[in-house]
N, C-alpha and C positions, 0 to 999 in steps of 0.2 A: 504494500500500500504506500503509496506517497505522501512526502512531509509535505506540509503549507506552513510556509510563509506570509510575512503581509495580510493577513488575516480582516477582517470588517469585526468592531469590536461588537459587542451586545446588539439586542433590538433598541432602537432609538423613541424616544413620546411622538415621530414623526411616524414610524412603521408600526407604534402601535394603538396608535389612531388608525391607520390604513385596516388593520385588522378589526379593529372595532367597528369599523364599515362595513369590512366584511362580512362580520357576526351578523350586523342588522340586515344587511341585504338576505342575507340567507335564513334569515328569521321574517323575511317578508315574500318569501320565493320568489326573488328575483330573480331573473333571465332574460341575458341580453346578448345575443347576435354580433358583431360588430363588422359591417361591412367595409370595403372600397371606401381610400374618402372621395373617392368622383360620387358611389352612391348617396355617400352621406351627406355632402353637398347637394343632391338631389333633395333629399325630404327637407331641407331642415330651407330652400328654396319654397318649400311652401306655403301659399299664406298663413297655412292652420298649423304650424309648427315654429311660432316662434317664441313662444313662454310656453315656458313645462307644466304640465296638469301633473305629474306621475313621478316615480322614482325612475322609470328606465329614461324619460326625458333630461333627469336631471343628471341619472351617474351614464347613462348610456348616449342618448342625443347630445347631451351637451350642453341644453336650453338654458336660459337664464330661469332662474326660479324664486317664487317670495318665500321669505322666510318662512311663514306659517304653514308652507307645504312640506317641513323637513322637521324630525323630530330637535324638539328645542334644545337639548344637552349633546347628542351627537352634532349638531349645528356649530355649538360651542366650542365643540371639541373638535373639526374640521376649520375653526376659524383660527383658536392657536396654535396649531399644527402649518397656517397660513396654505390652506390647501381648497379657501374658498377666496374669492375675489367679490368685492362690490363692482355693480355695473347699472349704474344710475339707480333708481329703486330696486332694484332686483337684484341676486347672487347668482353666483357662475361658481360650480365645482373647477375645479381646476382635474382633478382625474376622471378619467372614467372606469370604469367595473363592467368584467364583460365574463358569458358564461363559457366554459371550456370544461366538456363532459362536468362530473362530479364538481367543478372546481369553480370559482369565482376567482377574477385574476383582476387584479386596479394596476395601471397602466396611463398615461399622460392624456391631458381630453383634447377634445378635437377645437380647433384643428392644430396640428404636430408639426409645428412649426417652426420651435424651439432649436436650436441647437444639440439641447439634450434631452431632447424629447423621447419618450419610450412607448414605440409602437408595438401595437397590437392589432390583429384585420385577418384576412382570408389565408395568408402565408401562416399564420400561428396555426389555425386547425389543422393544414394540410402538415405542418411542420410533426404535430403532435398526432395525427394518424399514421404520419408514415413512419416515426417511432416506434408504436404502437403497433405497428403492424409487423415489424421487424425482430421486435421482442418478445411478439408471442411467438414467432417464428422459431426463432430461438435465443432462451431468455437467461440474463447475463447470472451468470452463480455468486451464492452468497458473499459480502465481504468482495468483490470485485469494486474498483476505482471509475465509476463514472464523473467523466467535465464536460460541463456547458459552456462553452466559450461562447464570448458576446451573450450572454444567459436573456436579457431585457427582462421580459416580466418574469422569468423563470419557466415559462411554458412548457420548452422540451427536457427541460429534467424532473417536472413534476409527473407528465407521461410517461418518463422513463419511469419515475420512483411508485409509480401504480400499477406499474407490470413490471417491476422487479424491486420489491420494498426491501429487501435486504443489501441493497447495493453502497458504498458510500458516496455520498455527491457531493461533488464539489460543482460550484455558479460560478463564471468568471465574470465581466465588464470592467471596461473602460468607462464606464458611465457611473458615476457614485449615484446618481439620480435611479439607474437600471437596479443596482442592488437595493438600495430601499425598498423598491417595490418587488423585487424578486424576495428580498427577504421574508417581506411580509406577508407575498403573496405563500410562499412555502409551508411557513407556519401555520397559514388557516387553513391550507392543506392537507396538513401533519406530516409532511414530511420534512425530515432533520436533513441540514446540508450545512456546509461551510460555502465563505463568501471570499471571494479574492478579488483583489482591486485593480484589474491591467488589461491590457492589449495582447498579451500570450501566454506562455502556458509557462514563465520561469518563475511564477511564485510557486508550483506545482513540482516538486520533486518525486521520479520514482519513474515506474514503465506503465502506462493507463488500459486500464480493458475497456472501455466505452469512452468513445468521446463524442460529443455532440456538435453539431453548427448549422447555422441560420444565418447565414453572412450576408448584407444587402445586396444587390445584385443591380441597381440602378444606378446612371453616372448624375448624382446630384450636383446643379451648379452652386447650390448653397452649402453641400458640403456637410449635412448633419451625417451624421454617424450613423445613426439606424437607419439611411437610403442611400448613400454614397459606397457602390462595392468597388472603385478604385479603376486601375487599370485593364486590360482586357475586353473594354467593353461593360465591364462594371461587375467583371467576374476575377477582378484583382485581390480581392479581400479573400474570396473560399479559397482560392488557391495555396494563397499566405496562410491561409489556418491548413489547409490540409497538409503542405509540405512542413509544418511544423507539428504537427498532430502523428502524419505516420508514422515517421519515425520513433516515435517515442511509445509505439503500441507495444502490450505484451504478447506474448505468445498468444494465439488466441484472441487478438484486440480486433477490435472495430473502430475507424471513423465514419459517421453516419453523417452525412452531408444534405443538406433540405437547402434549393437555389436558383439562380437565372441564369442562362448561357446565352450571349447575343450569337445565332447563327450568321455566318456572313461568306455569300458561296457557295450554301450545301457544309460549311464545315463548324463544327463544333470546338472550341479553340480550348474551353474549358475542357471537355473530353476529352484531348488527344494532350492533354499534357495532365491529367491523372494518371492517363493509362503509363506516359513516362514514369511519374512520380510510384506507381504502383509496383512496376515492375524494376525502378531500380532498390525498392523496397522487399521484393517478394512476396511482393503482398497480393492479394486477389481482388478485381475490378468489378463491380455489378454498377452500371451507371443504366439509365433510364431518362425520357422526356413523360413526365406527365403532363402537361397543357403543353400543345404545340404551341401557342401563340399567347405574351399578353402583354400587358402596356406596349399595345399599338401604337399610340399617341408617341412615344420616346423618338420612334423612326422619323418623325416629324423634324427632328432637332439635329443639328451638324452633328452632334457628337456619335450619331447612329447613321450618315448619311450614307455607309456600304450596309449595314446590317440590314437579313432581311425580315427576320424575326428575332424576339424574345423567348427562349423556352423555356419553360421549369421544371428542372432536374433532379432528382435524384442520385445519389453515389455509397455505395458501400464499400472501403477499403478494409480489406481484412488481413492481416495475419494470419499464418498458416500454425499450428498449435508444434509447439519442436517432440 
Protein backbone atom coordinates (compact mmCIF):
# COMPACT_ATOMS: atom_id res chain seq x y z
CA UNK A 1 0.00 0.00 0.00
CA UNK A 2 1.26 3.42 -0.57
CA UNK A 3 2.57 6.29 1.87
CA UNK A 4 0.75 9.84 1.47
CA UNK A 5 2.06 12.75 1.94
CA UNK A 6 0.78 16.26 1.90
CA UNK A 7 -2.36 15.08 3.21
CA UNK A 8 -5.87 17.70 3.49
CA UNK A 9 -6.05 18.12 7.29
CA UNK A 10 -9.80 17.31 9.02
CA UNK A 11 -13.21 18.18 7.78
CA UNK A 12 -13.43 21.90 7.74
CA UNK A 13 -17.22 24.02 9.27
CA UNK A 14 -17.07 24.72 5.39
CA UNK A 15 -17.55 20.80 4.40
CA UNK A 16 -19.44 20.26 7.19
CA UNK A 17 -22.08 22.51 6.30
CA UNK A 18 -21.90 20.94 2.69
CA UNK A 19 -22.93 17.71 4.56
CA UNK A 20 -25.52 19.11 6.51
CA UNK A 21 -27.11 19.99 3.19
CA UNK A 22 -26.61 16.88 2.25
CA UNK A 23 -28.59 15.38 5.34
CA UNK A 24 -31.48 17.72 4.44
CA UNK A 25 -31.78 17.15 0.97
CA UNK A 26 -31.95 13.41 1.49
CA UNK A 27 -34.24 13.80 4.27
CA UNK A 28 -36.50 15.62 1.70
CA UNK A 29 -35.89 13.07 -1.25
CA UNK A 30 -34.38 15.17 -3.21
CA UNK A 31 -33.39 14.24 -6.86
CA UNK A 32 -31.76 16.04 -9.33
CA UNK A 33 -30.43 15.28 -12.93
CA UNK A 34 -27.98 17.69 -13.81
CA UNK A 35 -27.62 18.29 -17.49
CA UNK A 36 -25.44 20.12 -20.50
CA UNK A 37 -25.12 23.72 -19.41
CA UNK A 38 -26.39 24.58 -23.37
CA UNK A 39 -29.45 22.41 -21.79
CA UNK A 40 -29.50 24.20 -18.67
CA UNK A 41 -29.25 27.53 -20.33
CA UNK A 42 -32.33 26.35 -22.04
CA UNK A 43 -34.82 26.02 -19.10
CA UNK A 44 -33.73 28.57 -16.98
CA UNK A 45 -34.35 30.86 -20.71
CA UNK A 46 -37.76 30.48 -19.79
CA UNK A 47 -40.17 33.00 -18.74
CA UNK A 48 -41.51 30.54 -15.80
CA UNK A 49 -38.03 29.66 -14.44
CA UNK A 50 -36.80 32.59 -13.19
CA UNK A 51 -37.30 32.47 -9.11
CA UNK A 52 -37.22 29.06 -7.43
CA UNK A 53 -40.64 27.72 -6.12
CA UNK A 54 -38.79 24.26 -4.85
CA UNK A 55 -35.57 22.95 -3.41
CA UNK A 56 -34.30 21.25 -6.81
CA UNK A 57 -34.65 25.12 -8.32
CA UNK A 58 -32.77 26.34 -5.72
CA UNK A 59 -29.65 23.60 -5.18
CA UNK A 60 -30.33 22.07 -8.65
CA UNK A 61 -31.51 25.16 -11.25
CA UNK A 62 -29.61 27.51 -9.67
CA UNK A 63 -32.64 30.08 -9.27
CA UNK A 64 -32.51 32.90 -7.13
CA UNK A 65 -34.72 32.15 -4.06
CA UNK A 66 -36.46 34.09 -0.93
CA UNK A 67 -35.56 33.26 2.05
CA UNK A 68 -38.69 31.83 3.42
CA UNK A 69 -38.44 29.08 0.86
CA UNK A 70 -35.32 27.40 2.62
CA UNK A 71 -35.25 26.08 6.18
CA UNK A 72 -34.25 29.00 8.43
CA UNK A 73 -31.18 27.53 10.47
CA UNK A 74 -29.76 25.58 7.53
CA UNK A 75 -30.14 29.13 5.67
CA UNK A 76 -27.98 30.39 8.51
CA UNK A 77 -25.65 27.88 8.27
CA UNK A 78 -25.03 28.17 4.30
CA UNK A 79 -24.71 31.84 4.88
CA UNK A 80 -21.59 31.42 7.35
CA UNK A 81 -20.12 28.91 5.44
CA UNK A 82 -20.60 32.02 2.77
CA UNK A 83 -21.97 29.42 0.35
CA UNK A 84 -25.18 31.77 -0.30
CA UNK A 85 -24.88 35.08 -2.10
CA UNK A 86 -27.57 38.06 -1.85
CA UNK A 87 -28.83 39.05 -5.39
CA UNK A 88 -31.12 42.02 -4.95
CA UNK A 89 -34.05 40.63 -2.64
CA UNK A 90 -33.51 37.25 -3.24
CA UNK A 91 -30.53 34.55 -2.49
CA UNK A 92 -28.49 32.49 -4.86
CA UNK A 93 -26.86 29.18 -3.42
CA UNK A 94 -23.68 29.29 -4.65
CA UNK A 95 -23.51 25.14 -5.06
CA UNK A 96 -25.55 22.98 -6.47
CA UNK A 97 -26.59 19.01 -5.30
CA UNK A 98 -27.06 16.70 -7.82
CA UNK A 99 -28.20 12.87 -7.79
CA UNK A 100 -25.65 10.17 -8.63
CA UNK A 101 -27.21 6.42 -8.12
CA UNK A 102 -27.48 6.16 -4.05
CA UNK A 103 -25.52 9.21 -3.69
CA UNK A 104 -26.07 13.18 -3.60
CA UNK A 105 -22.95 14.87 -4.78
CA UNK A 106 -22.67 19.26 -4.08
CA UNK A 107 -20.46 20.55 -6.73
CA UNK A 108 -20.16 24.47 -7.96
CA UNK A 109 -23.62 26.16 -9.23
CA UNK A 110 -24.29 27.18 -12.50
CA UNK A 111 -23.01 28.61 -14.33
CA UNK A 112 -19.01 27.30 -13.82
CA UNK A 113 -17.50 29.90 -14.79
CA UNK A 114 -15.19 30.20 -12.07
CA UNK A 115 -11.68 29.43 -12.52
CA UNK A 116 -12.02 26.90 -9.92
CA UNK A 117 -15.17 26.00 -10.44
CA UNK A 118 -16.10 22.01 -9.82
CA UNK A 119 -18.08 20.43 -12.44
CA UNK A 120 -20.52 18.12 -12.55
CA UNK A 121 -23.12 17.02 -16.00
CA UNK A 122 -23.59 14.06 -18.21
CA UNK A 123 -19.46 13.09 -18.35
CA UNK A 124 -19.82 12.27 -14.33
CA UNK A 125 -22.63 9.53 -14.94
CA UNK A 126 -21.15 8.06 -17.98
CA UNK A 127 -17.61 8.58 -15.89
CA UNK A 128 -19.21 6.43 -12.92
CA UNK A 129 -21.08 3.68 -15.08
CA UNK A 130 -18.26 2.97 -16.91
CA UNK A 131 -16.43 2.30 -13.47
CA UNK A 132 -19.11 0.54 -12.42
CA UNK A 133 -19.20 -1.59 -15.15
CA UNK A 134 -15.76 -2.58 -15.10
CA UNK A 135 -15.71 -3.58 -11.50
CA UNK A 136 -18.39 -5.79 -11.44
CA UNK A 137 -16.59 -7.14 -14.31
CA UNK A 138 -13.87 -7.65 -12.34
CA UNK A 139 -13.66 -6.23 -8.86
CA UNK A 140 -10.43 -4.83 -7.26
CA UNK A 141 -9.48 -7.30 -3.86
CA UNK A 142 -9.45 -6.34 -0.42
CA UNK A 143 -6.99 -3.68 1.00
CA UNK A 144 -5.99 -2.95 -2.81
CA UNK A 145 -4.61 1.12 -3.44
CA UNK A 146 -7.24 2.95 -5.50
CA UNK A 147 -6.48 7.01 -6.80
CA UNK A 148 -8.66 9.43 -8.27
CA UNK A 149 -6.72 11.94 -9.99
CA UNK A 150 -8.24 15.22 -10.64
CA UNK A 151 -11.20 13.41 -8.09
CA UNK A 152 -13.72 17.04 -8.59
CA UNK A 153 -16.63 16.03 -6.65
CA UNK A 154 -15.26 12.75 -5.92
CA UNK A 155 -17.68 10.97 -8.27
CA UNK A 156 -15.44 8.04 -9.66
CA UNK A 157 -14.09 6.87 -6.49
CA UNK A 158 -17.21 6.99 -4.66
CA UNK A 159 -18.42 4.39 -7.75
CA UNK A 160 -15.56 2.65 -7.28
CA UNK A 161 -15.98 2.48 -3.39
CA UNK A 162 -19.78 0.92 -3.85
CA UNK A 163 -18.58 -1.98 -5.83
CA UNK A 164 -15.49 -2.47 -4.00
CA UNK A 165 -15.93 -1.13 -0.29
CA UNK A 166 -12.97 -2.65 0.98
CA UNK A 167 -10.43 -0.95 -1.29
CA UNK A 168 -8.28 2.13 0.11
CA UNK A 169 -8.96 5.50 -1.73
CA UNK A 170 -7.12 8.00 -2.15
CA UNK A 171 -8.88 11.61 -4.08
CA UNK A 172 -6.28 13.79 -5.62
CA UNK A 173 -6.88 17.63 -7.07
CA UNK A 174 -5.27 20.53 -7.92
CA UNK A 175 -8.25 22.40 -6.85
CA UNK A 176 -8.54 22.97 -2.99
CA UNK A 177 -12.16 24.15 -3.84
CA UNK A 178 -12.52 20.13 -5.69
CA UNK A 179 -11.44 18.46 -2.24
CA UNK A 180 -13.86 20.26 -0.19
CA UNK A 181 -16.45 19.12 -1.97
CA UNK A 182 -15.07 15.67 -2.62
CA UNK A 183 -14.52 15.50 0.89
CA UNK A 184 -17.78 16.06 1.95
CA UNK A 185 -19.31 14.74 -0.69
CA UNK A 186 -17.56 11.10 0.52
CA UNK A 187 -18.57 11.28 3.98
CA UNK A 188 -22.38 11.52 3.23
CA UNK A 189 -21.56 8.75 1.29
CA UNK A 190 -19.80 6.76 3.94
CA UNK A 191 -17.07 6.12 2.23
CA UNK A 192 -13.59 6.72 4.01
CA UNK A 193 -10.74 8.14 1.72
CA UNK A 194 -7.61 10.26 2.08
CA UNK A 195 -7.25 13.76 0.40
CA UNK A 196 -4.03 14.83 -1.56
CA UNK A 197 -3.50 18.31 -2.78
CA UNK A 198 -1.66 18.37 -6.44
CA UNK A 199 -1.55 17.91 -10.12
CA UNK A 200 0.14 14.15 -9.85
CA UNK A 201 0.54 11.39 -8.22
CA UNK A 202 4.12 12.34 -6.16
CA UNK A 203 2.26 12.92 -2.93
CA UNK A 204 1.31 9.04 -3.42
CA UNK A 205 4.18 6.73 -2.66
CA UNK A 206 4.19 2.83 -3.56
CA UNK A 207 2.95 0.64 -6.88
CA UNK A 208 -1.37 1.51 -7.35
CA UNK A 209 -3.86 -1.31 -8.25
CA UNK A 210 -6.69 1.04 -9.41
CA UNK A 211 -6.25 4.25 -10.79
CA UNK A 212 -8.97 6.44 -11.95
CA UNK A 213 -9.23 9.62 -14.51
CA UNK A 214 -11.72 12.01 -15.89
CA UNK A 215 -9.38 14.52 -17.50
CA UNK A 216 -11.19 17.48 -19.46
CA UNK A 217 -10.96 16.91 -22.93
CA UNK A 218 -11.84 20.40 -24.35
CA UNK A 219 -9.24 23.36 -25.47
CA UNK A 220 -10.64 26.01 -23.01
CA UNK A 221 -9.67 29.78 -24.08
CA UNK A 222 -10.33 30.80 -20.59
CA UNK A 223 -8.30 28.08 -19.27
CA UNK A 224 -10.32 26.80 -16.19
CA UNK A 225 -9.06 23.57 -15.16
CA UNK A 226 -12.06 21.35 -15.09
CA UNK A 227 -12.55 22.17 -19.25
CA UNK A 228 -9.18 22.97 -20.45
CA UNK A 229 -7.41 19.01 -21.54
CA UNK A 230 -4.29 21.00 -23.00
CA UNK A 231 -2.60 19.82 -26.00
CA UNK A 232 -3.59 17.24 -28.52
CA UNK A 233 -6.45 18.69 -29.24
CA UNK A 234 -7.60 18.96 -25.68
CA UNK A 235 -6.55 15.27 -25.00
CA UNK A 236 -3.03 16.60 -23.59
CA UNK A 237 -4.08 16.36 -19.83
CA UNK A 238 -5.32 12.12 -20.17
CA UNK A 239 -2.26 11.46 -21.69
CA UNK A 240 -0.18 13.22 -18.99
CA UNK A 241 -2.01 11.28 -16.32
CA UNK A 242 -1.87 8.10 -18.16
CA UNK A 243 1.94 8.17 -18.87
CA UNK A 244 2.33 8.87 -15.37
CA UNK A 245 -0.27 6.55 -13.85
CA UNK A 246 1.01 3.28 -15.81
CA UNK A 247 3.87 3.03 -14.88
CA UNK A 248 3.48 3.17 -11.44
CA UNK A 249 0.76 0.11 -11.70
CA UNK A 250 1.15 -3.08 -9.61
CA UNK A 251 1.04 -6.24 -10.97
CA UNK A 252 -2.25 -6.69 -11.71
CA UNK A 253 -3.08 -2.66 -11.85
CA UNK A 254 -5.50 -0.81 -13.91
CA UNK A 255 -5.76 2.65 -15.28
CA UNK A 256 -9.32 3.39 -16.10
CA UNK A 257 -9.59 6.25 -18.34
CA UNK A 258 -13.22 8.17 -18.99
CA UNK A 259 -12.40 11.06 -22.11
CA UNK A 260 -12.59 13.07 -25.42
CA UNK A 261 -10.25 12.36 -28.51
CA UNK A 262 -10.55 15.01 -31.32
CA UNK A 263 -10.59 12.64 -34.57
CA UNK A 264 -8.60 14.58 -37.20
CA UNK A 265 -8.33 12.32 -40.72
CA UNK A 266 -9.87 9.10 -39.70
CA UNK A 267 -7.14 9.06 -36.91
CA UNK A 268 -7.33 8.98 -33.30
CA UNK A 269 -4.09 10.62 -31.82
CA UNK A 270 -5.07 9.89 -28.26
CA UNK A 271 -5.39 6.19 -29.33
CA UNK A 272 -2.22 5.56 -31.00
CA UNK A 273 -0.17 6.93 -28.43
CA UNK A 274 -1.62 4.70 -25.52
CA UNK A 275 -1.21 1.85 -27.58
CA UNK A 276 2.61 3.40 -27.54
CA UNK A 277 2.42 4.04 -23.83
CA UNK A 278 0.86 0.53 -23.21
CA UNK A 279 3.19 -1.45 -24.93
CA UNK A 280 6.24 0.09 -23.88
CA UNK A 281 4.63 -0.62 -20.43
CA UNK A 282 3.59 -4.26 -21.15
CA UNK A 283 0.61 -3.49 -20.24
CA UNK A 284 -2.61 -4.43 -22.12
CA UNK A 285 -4.97 -1.81 -24.22
CA UNK A 286 -8.84 -2.15 -24.28
CA UNK A 287 -9.70 1.52 -25.73
CA UNK A 288 -13.39 2.00 -27.15
CA UNK A 289 -15.40 5.20 -28.63
CA UNK A 290 -18.65 5.44 -26.93
CA UNK A 291 -20.46 8.68 -28.47
CA UNK A 292 -19.05 9.18 -31.82
CA UNK A 293 -19.64 12.76 -31.87
CA UNK A 294 -20.19 15.75 -29.22
CA UNK A 295 -19.46 19.32 -28.66
CA UNK A 296 -20.06 19.83 -32.34
CA UNK A 297 -20.06 23.49 -31.70
CA UNK A 298 -15.95 23.24 -30.68
CA UNK A 299 -15.39 22.53 -34.66
CA UNK A 300 -16.71 25.94 -35.03
CA UNK A 301 -13.52 27.57 -33.58
CA UNK A 302 -9.62 27.78 -35.19
CA UNK A 303 -8.47 25.68 -32.45
CA UNK A 304 -10.40 22.46 -34.02
CA UNK A 305 -10.23 23.84 -37.79
CA UNK A 306 -8.75 20.11 -39.10
CA UNK A 307 -10.72 18.07 -36.44
CA UNK A 308 -13.46 16.29 -37.75
CA UNK A 309 -15.03 15.09 -34.75
CA UNK A 310 -15.01 14.96 -30.87
CA UNK A 311 -15.36 11.33 -29.48
CA UNK A 312 -15.80 9.97 -26.17
CA UNK A 313 -13.54 7.32 -25.07
CA UNK A 314 -12.85 4.87 -23.05
CA UNK A 315 -9.37 3.12 -22.01
CA UNK A 316 -8.30 0.22 -19.89
CA UNK A 317 -4.49 -0.20 -19.26
CA UNK A 318 -3.62 -3.01 -17.58
CA UNK A 319 -0.98 -4.85 -16.09
CA UNK A 320 -0.25 -8.35 -16.66
CA UNK A 321 -0.29 -10.18 -12.99
CA UNK A 322 3.93 -11.46 -12.61
Amino acid sequence: MGLLVAERPAVSDAEAVLQTLIAFLKAQDYRFITPTPATHARILARPDRQRAADLRDIFGWSLPFDADLLDASLCRALESADLIETKGATLRSKVRVSTLGPDLLVHSAYPTEDRDAVFFGPDSYRFARFIAEELRRCPEREGATLVDIGTGTGAGAIAAAHCCPKVEIVMTDINPAALRFAQANAQAAGVAARFVEGDDLSGIRGDLDLVLANPPYIIDPAGRAYRDGGELHGAGVALSMACEAVPRLAPGGRFLLYTGSAIVRGADGLHDRLVQLAAAEGCRLRYGEIDPDVFGEELETAAYADVERIALVTAVIERANR
